[in-house]
C-alpha positions, 0 to 999 in steps of 0.5 A: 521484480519491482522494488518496493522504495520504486513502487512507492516513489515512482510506480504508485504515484504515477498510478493515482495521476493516471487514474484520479478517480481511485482515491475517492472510492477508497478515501483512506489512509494507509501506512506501509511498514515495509523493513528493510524499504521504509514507512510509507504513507499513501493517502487517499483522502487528498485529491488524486492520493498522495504518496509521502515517505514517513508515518501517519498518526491517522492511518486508517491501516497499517500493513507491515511486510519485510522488504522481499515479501512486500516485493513478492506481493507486488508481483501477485497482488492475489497471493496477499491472503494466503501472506496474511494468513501464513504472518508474511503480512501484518494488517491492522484493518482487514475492511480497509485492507480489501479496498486496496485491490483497486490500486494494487491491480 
């Protein structure tokens, strides 16, 4: 299972450098309130995206999970719908939210 501090720190990172084209189609930003793991904010308004421990006032959308179901969801991105519905998965711009499939995938 991947852990989320990893995802975060090492595995997202290294995603956006080896596909810099990602960030620009989405151009958003976006803050994970994962308990238990952090705030994190992913920013792809800035070249490749940018991954940085802590909040930011511009998020665009927040997405709010406990540790283990954000670590589940990581493992099967397609399950994200059916954790939103049952409340595993707070988010704050459902739009937004979607173009995130192209990361996550």
């Amino acid at each position: 299972m991947v852990d989320a501090t990893q995802f975060f720190t090492e595995t997202l990172p290294r995603k956006l450098a080896a596909n810099p084209s990602v960030a620009p189609g989405v151009n958003a930003i976006y803050q994970f309130d994962i308990d238990g793991a952090g705030v994190w904010t992913v920013d792809l308004t800035q070249g490749a995206g940018v991954v940085r421990d802590g909040a930011d006032g511009n998020a665009g959308c927040v997405i709010g999970a406990s540790k283990a179901d954000f670590e589940a969801l990581l493992e099967s991105p397609s399950s994200a719908m059916v954790m939103y519905m049952s409340n595993k998965l707070t988010i704050s711009n459902l739009g937004l939210a979607m173009s995130l499939q192209k990361i996550f995938s």
